[in-house]
C-alpha positions as CSV (number, residue, x, y, z in Angstrom):
1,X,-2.0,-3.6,27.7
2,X,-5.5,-3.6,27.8
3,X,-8.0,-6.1,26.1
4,X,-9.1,-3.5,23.3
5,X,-5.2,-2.8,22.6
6,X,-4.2,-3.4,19.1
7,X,-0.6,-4.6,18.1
8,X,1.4,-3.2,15.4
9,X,4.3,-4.4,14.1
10,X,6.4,-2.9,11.2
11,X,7.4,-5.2,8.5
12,X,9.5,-2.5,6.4
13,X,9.8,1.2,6.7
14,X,11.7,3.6,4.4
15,X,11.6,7.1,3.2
16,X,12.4,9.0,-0.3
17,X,12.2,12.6,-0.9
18,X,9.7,13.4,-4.3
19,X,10.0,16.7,-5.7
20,X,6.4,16.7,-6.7
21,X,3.2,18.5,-5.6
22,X,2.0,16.1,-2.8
23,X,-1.7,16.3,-4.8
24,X,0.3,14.8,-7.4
25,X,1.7,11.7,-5.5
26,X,-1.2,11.6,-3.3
27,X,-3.4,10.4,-6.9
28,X,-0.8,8.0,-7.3
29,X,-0.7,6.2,-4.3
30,X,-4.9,5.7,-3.5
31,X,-5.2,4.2,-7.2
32,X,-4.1,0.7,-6.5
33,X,-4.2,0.2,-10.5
34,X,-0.6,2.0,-10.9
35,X,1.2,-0.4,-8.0
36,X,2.7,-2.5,-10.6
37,X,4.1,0.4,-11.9
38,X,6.2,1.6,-9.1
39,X,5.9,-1.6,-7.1
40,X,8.3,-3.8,-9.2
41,X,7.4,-6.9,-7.0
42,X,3.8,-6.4,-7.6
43,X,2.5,-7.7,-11.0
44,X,-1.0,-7.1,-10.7
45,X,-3.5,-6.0,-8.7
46,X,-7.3,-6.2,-8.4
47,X,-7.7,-2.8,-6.2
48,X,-9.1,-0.1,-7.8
49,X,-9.1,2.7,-5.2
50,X,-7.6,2.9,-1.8
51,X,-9.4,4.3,1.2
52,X,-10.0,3.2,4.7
53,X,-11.0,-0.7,5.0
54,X,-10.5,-1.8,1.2
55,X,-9.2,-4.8,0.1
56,X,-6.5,-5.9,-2.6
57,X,-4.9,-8.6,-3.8
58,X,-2.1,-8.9,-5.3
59,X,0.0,-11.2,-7.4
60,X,3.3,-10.8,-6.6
61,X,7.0,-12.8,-7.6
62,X,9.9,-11.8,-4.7
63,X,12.9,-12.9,-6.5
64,X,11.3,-15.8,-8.1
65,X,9.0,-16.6,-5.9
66,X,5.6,-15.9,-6.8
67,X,2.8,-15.6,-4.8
68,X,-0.6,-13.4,-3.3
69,X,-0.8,-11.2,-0.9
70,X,-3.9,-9.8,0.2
71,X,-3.9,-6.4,2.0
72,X,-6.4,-4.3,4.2
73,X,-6.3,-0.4,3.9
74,X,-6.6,0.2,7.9
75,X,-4.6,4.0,7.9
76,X,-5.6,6.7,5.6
77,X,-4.5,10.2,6.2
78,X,-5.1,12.5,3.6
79,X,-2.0,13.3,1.8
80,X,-0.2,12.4,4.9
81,X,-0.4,8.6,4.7
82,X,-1.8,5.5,4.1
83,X,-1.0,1.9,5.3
């Protein structure tokens, strides 16, 4: 591995078919305002809108345990994906 090689490791992966127009879902996803609203874990958020190298945090409680986590917007694919 070279010097300028980044690392990436997967902390949770899944996948769920939607039977809406990817538009649609696609509006969903970048506005970081709705993530409490699909993200149970998540119970608020100061992101606004997602594209590459924005910032969030979030407040979060995993089974009782509440928390932050702050996250970087470092993959953006139009409407393929976003990380």
């Amino acid at each position: 591995m070279s010097e300028h090689s980044e690392t990436w490791v997967v902390q949770e992966a899944d996948e769920i078919v939607i039977n809406a127009a990817p538009d649609h879902i696609w509006g969903i996803l970048i506005n970081s305002q709705l993530l409490p609203q699909w993200m149970p874990a998540v119970q608020h958020t100061d992101g606004r809108h997602e594209s590459l190298g924005t910032v969030r945090r979030c407040d979060v409680n995993f089974e009782g345990q509440g928390g932050h986590v702050v996250e970087r917007c470092v993959v953006y694919e139009q409407p393929h994906r976003i990380g």
